[in-house]
C-alpha positions in Angstrom: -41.1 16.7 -23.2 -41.6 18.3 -19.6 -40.4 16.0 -16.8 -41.8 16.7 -13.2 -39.5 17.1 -10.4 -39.9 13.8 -9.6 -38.6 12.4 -12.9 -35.9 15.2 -13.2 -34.9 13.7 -9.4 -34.5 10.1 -10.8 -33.2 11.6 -14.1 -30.8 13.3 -11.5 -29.8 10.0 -10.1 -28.9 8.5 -13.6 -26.9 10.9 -14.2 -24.8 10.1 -10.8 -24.9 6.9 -10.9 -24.2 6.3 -14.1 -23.0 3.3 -15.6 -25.1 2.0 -13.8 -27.9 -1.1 -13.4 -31.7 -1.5 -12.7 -31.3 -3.3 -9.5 -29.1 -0.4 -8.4 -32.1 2.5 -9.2 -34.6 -0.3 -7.7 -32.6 0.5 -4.3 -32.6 4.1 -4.7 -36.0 4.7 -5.6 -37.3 2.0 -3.6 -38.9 0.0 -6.2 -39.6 -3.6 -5.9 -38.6 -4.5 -8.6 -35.8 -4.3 -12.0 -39.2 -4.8 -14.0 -40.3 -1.7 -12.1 -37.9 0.3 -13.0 -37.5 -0.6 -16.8 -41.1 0.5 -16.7 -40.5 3.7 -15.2 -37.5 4.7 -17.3 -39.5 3.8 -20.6 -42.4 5.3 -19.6 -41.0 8.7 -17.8 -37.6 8.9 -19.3 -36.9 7.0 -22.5 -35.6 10.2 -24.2 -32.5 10.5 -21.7 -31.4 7.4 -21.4 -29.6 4.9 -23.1 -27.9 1.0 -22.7 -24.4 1.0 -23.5 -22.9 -2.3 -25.0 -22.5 -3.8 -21.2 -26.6 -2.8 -21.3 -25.7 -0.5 -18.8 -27.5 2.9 -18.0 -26.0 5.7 -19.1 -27.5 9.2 -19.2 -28.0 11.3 -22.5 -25.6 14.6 -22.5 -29.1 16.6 -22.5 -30.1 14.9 -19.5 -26.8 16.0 -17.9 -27.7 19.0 -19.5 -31.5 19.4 -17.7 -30.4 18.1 -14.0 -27.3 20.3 -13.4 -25.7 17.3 -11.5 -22.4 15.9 -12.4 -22.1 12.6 -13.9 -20.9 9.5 -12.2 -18.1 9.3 -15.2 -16.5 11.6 -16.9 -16.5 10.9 -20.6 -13.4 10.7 -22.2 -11.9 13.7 -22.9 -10.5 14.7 -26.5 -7.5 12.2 -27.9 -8.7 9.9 -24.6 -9.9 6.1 -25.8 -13.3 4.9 -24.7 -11.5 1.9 -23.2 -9.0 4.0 -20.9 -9.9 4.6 -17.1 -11.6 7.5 -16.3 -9.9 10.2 -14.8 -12.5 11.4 -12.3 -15.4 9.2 -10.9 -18.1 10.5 -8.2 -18.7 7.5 -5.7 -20.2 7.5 -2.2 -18.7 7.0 0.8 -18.4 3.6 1.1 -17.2 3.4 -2.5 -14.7 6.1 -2.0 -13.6 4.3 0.9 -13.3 0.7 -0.7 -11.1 2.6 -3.7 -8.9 3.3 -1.0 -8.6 -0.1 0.4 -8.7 -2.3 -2.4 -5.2 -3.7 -3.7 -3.7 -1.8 -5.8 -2.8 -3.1 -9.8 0.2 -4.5 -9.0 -0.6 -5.9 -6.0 -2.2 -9.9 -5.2 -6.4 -9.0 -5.7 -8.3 -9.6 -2.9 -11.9 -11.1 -1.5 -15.0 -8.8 -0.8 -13.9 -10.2 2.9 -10.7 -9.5 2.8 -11.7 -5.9 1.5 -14.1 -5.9 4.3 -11.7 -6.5 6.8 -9.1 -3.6 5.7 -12.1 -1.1 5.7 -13.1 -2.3 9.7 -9.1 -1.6 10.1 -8.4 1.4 8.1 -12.0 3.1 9.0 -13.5 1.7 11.4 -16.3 0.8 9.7 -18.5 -2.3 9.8 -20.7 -2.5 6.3 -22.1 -5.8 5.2 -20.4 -7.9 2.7 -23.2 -7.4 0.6 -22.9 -3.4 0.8 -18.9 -3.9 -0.1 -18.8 -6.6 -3.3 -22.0 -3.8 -4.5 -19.2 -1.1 -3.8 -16.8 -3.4 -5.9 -19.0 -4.2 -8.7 -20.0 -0.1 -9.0 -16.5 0.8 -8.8 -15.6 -2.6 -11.5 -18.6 -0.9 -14.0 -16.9 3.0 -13.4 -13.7 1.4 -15.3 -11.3 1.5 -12.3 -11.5 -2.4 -10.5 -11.0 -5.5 -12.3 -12.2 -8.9 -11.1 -9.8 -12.1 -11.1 -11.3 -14.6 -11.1 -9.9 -17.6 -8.7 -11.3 -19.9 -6.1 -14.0 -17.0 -5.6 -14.0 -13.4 -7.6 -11.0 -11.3 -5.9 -11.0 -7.6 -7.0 -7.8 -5.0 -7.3 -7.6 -2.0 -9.3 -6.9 -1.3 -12.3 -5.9 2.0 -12.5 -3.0 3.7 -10.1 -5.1 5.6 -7.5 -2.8 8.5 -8.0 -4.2 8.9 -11.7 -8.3 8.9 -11.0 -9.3 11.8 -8.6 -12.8 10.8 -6.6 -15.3 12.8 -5.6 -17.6 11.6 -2.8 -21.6 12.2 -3.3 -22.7 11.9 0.0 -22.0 13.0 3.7 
Protein backbone atom coordinates (compact mmCIF):
# COMPACT_ATOMS: atom_id res chain seq x y z
CA UNK A 1 0.00 0.00 0.00
CA UNK A 2 1.21 3.57 -1.34
CA UNK A 3 0.41 6.37 1.17
CA UNK A 4 0.31 10.00 -0.22
CA UNK A 5 2.32 12.57 1.41
CA UNK A 6 -0.50 13.55 3.16
CA UNK A 7 -0.96 10.25 4.95
CA UNK A 8 2.83 9.63 5.29
CA UNK A 9 2.67 13.43 7.11
CA UNK A 10 -0.03 12.10 9.63
CA UNK A 11 1.70 8.71 9.61
CA UNK A 12 4.71 11.03 10.55
CA UNK A 13 2.87 12.48 13.35
CA UNK A 14 1.99 9.03 14.89
CA UNK A 15 5.11 8.18 14.94
CA UNK A 16 6.05 11.45 17.19
CA UNK A 17 3.45 11.43 19.13
CA UNK A 18 3.14 8.23 19.98
CA UNK A 19 1.53 6.80 22.72
CA UNK A 20 -0.73 8.81 21.95
CA UNK A 21 -4.84 9.55 21.79
CA UNK A 22 -7.47 10.53 19.08
CA UNK A 23 -8.31 13.79 20.58
CA UNK A 24 -4.60 14.57 20.53
CA UNK A 25 -4.31 13.90 16.30
CA UNK A 26 -7.97 15.71 16.19
CA UNK A 27 -5.79 18.86 17.32
CA UNK A 28 -2.99 18.34 15.11
CA UNK A 29 -4.79 17.66 12.02
CA UNK A 30 -7.50 19.88 12.85
CA UNK A 31 -10.27 17.53 12.74
CA UNK A 32 -13.50 18.03 14.46
CA UNK A 33 -13.77 15.28 15.67
CA UNK A 34 -12.15 11.63 17.71
CA UNK A 35 -14.78 9.90 15.27
CA UNK A 36 -12.99 11.75 12.52
CA UNK A 37 -9.97 10.64 13.14
CA UNK A 38 -10.67 6.86 13.87
CA UNK A 39 -12.14 7.15 10.37
CA UNK A 40 -9.16 8.45 8.89
CA UNK A 41 -6.66 6.09 10.52
CA UNK A 42 -8.87 3.00 9.44
CA UNK A 43 -9.42 4.18 6.29
CA UNK A 44 -5.76 5.69 5.26
CA UNK A 45 -3.56 3.95 7.77
CA UNK A 46 -4.89 0.82 9.36
CA UNK A 47 -1.72 -1.11 8.36
CA UNK A 48 0.65 1.13 10.60
CA UNK A 49 -1.01 1.48 13.45
CA UNK A 50 -1.98 -0.30 16.33
CA UNK A 51 -3.93 0.14 20.15
CA UNK A 52 -1.86 -0.91 22.86
CA UNK A 53 -3.55 -2.37 26.04
CA UNK A 54 -4.16 1.49 27.36
CA UNK A 55 -5.98 1.69 23.62
CA UNK A 56 -3.39 3.97 22.88
CA UNK A 57 -1.80 4.76 19.42
CA UNK A 58 1.11 3.39 18.77
CA UNK A 59 2.96 3.27 15.36
CA UNK A 60 4.01 -0.05 13.66
CA UNK A 61 8.08 -0.37 13.41
CA UNK A 62 7.50 -0.23 9.43
CA UNK A 63 5.70 2.91 9.78
CA UNK A 64 8.76 4.21 11.77
CA UNK A 65 10.41 2.57 9.12
CA UNK A 66 8.54 4.66 5.91
CA UNK A 67 8.46 8.31 7.75
CA UNK A 68 12.13 8.52 8.79
CA UNK A 69 11.02 10.44 11.98
CA UNK A 70 11.86 9.43 15.39
CA UNK A 71 9.41 8.04 17.59
CA UNK A 72 7.87 9.74 20.57
CA UNK A 73 9.19 6.60 22.77
CA UNK A 74 11.84 4.70 22.50
CA UNK A 75 10.99 1.00 22.84
CA UNK A 76 12.70 -0.81 25.29
CA UNK A 77 15.90 -1.71 24.62
CA UNK A 78 17.29 -5.46 24.94
CA UNK A 79 17.04 -7.02 28.82
CA UNK A 80 14.83 -3.54 29.39
CA UNK A 81 11.00 -4.51 30.88
CA UNK A 82 8.07 -3.07 28.97
CA UNK A 83 6.96 -1.62 32.32
CA UNK A 84 10.33 0.43 33.01
CA UNK A 85 10.59 4.24 32.05
CA UNK A 86 11.81 5.07 28.96
CA UNK A 87 15.08 6.29 28.64
CA UNK A 88 14.55 8.91 25.92
CA UNK A 89 11.20 10.62 25.08
CA UNK A 90 10.72 13.46 22.29
CA UNK A 91 8.20 16.17 23.74
CA UNK A 92 7.52 19.79 22.67
CA UNK A 93 8.34 22.65 24.21
CA UNK A 94 5.93 23.09 26.60
CA UNK A 95 6.23 19.40 27.59
CA UNK A 96 9.89 19.56 27.83
CA UNK A 97 9.45 22.50 29.91
CA UNK A 98 6.73 21.06 32.29
CA UNK A 99 9.33 17.78 32.83
CA UNK A 100 11.49 20.32 34.16
CA UNK A 101 9.10 21.77 36.60
CA UNK A 102 7.08 19.13 37.78
CA UNK A 103 8.12 17.67 41.38
CA UNK A 104 10.40 15.37 41.23
CA UNK A 105 9.65 11.35 42.63
CA UNK A 106 10.50 12.02 45.88
CA UNK A 107 9.07 15.12 46.25
CA UNK A 108 5.06 16.22 47.55
CA UNK A 109 3.09 15.97 43.63
CA UNK A 110 1.61 18.88 42.64
CA UNK A 111 -1.63 20.64 40.88
CA UNK A 112 -1.75 21.48 37.01
CA UNK A 113 -1.82 25.18 38.80
CA UNK A 114 0.74 24.79 40.90
CA UNK A 115 2.78 23.40 37.80
CA UNK A 116 1.50 26.38 36.01
CA UNK A 117 2.74 28.71 38.39
CA UNK A 118 6.52 27.25 38.51
CA UNK A 119 6.54 27.43 34.61
CA UNK A 120 5.30 31.48 34.74
CA UNK A 121 8.41 31.54 37.35
CA UNK A 122 11.03 29.40 35.96
CA UNK A 123 10.21 30.44 32.13
CA UNK A 124 8.37 33.06 31.95
CA UNK A 125 5.74 31.63 30.31
CA UNK A 126 2.00 32.02 30.48
CA UNK A 127 0.13 28.68 28.82
CA UNK A 128 -3.42 27.84 29.76
CA UNK A 129 -4.07 25.28 32.36
CA UNK A 130 -5.62 23.43 29.81
CA UNK A 131 -2.31 23.43 27.49
CA UNK A 132 -0.30 22.24 30.96
CA UNK A 133 -2.56 19.12 32.59
CA UNK A 134 -2.47 18.05 28.31
CA UNK A 135 1.39 18.42 28.78
CA UNK A 136 0.93 16.30 31.99
CA UNK A 137 -1.33 13.71 30.76
CA UNK A 138 1.22 13.32 27.40
CA UNK A 139 4.13 13.16 29.61
CA UNK A 140 1.86 10.55 32.27
CA UNK A 141 1.11 8.23 28.82
CA UNK A 142 5.25 8.51 27.69
CA UNK A 143 5.84 6.46 31.17
CA UNK A 144 7.65 9.33 32.99
CA UNK A 145 4.65 11.26 35.35
CA UNK A 146 2.38 9.55 37.65
CA UNK A 147 -0.93 11.00 38.91
CA UNK A 148 -1.86 11.01 42.83
CA UNK A 149 -4.77 11.18 43.27
CA UNK A 150 -6.03 13.62 46.22
CA UNK A 151 -8.51 16.44 46.67
CA UNK A 152 -7.86 17.00 42.77
CA UNK A 153 -5.29 14.87 40.45
CA UNK A 154 -1.61 16.19 41.50
CA UNK A 155 1.23 14.91 39.14
CA UNK A 156 5.18 14.32 39.96
CA UNK A 157 7.51 12.19 38.20
CA UNK A 158 8.22 9.08 38.18
CA UNK A 159 11.46 8.70 36.94
CA UNK A 160 14.75 10.78 38.17
CA UNK A 161 15.11 13.43 35.38
CA UNK A 162 18.72 12.59 35.36
CA UNK A 163 17.84 9.05 33.91
CA UNK A 164 15.40 10.03 30.77
CA UNK A 165 17.17 12.36 28.23
CA UNK A 166 14.37 14.72 26.22
CA UNK A 167 14.48 15.74 23.10
CA UNK A 168 12.31 18.75 22.12
CA UNK A 169 10.29 18.52 18.59
CA UNK A 170 9.59 21.93 18.03
CA UNK A 171 11.16 25.57 17.97
Amino acid sequence: MSLTDDELDRLGDIVELQPTKNKELQERWGLDSGSEVHQYLEGHLKDYYFRDDNSLIRSTAEAVELTGVEPGVEPPTEGQGTDEPPSQIRVSTLESQVFETVAGPDERSESVVSVLNGLREEYGVDPEASEVRRALQSLKRKGVIEVIYRTVPTFRLCVDRESVDVETTDD
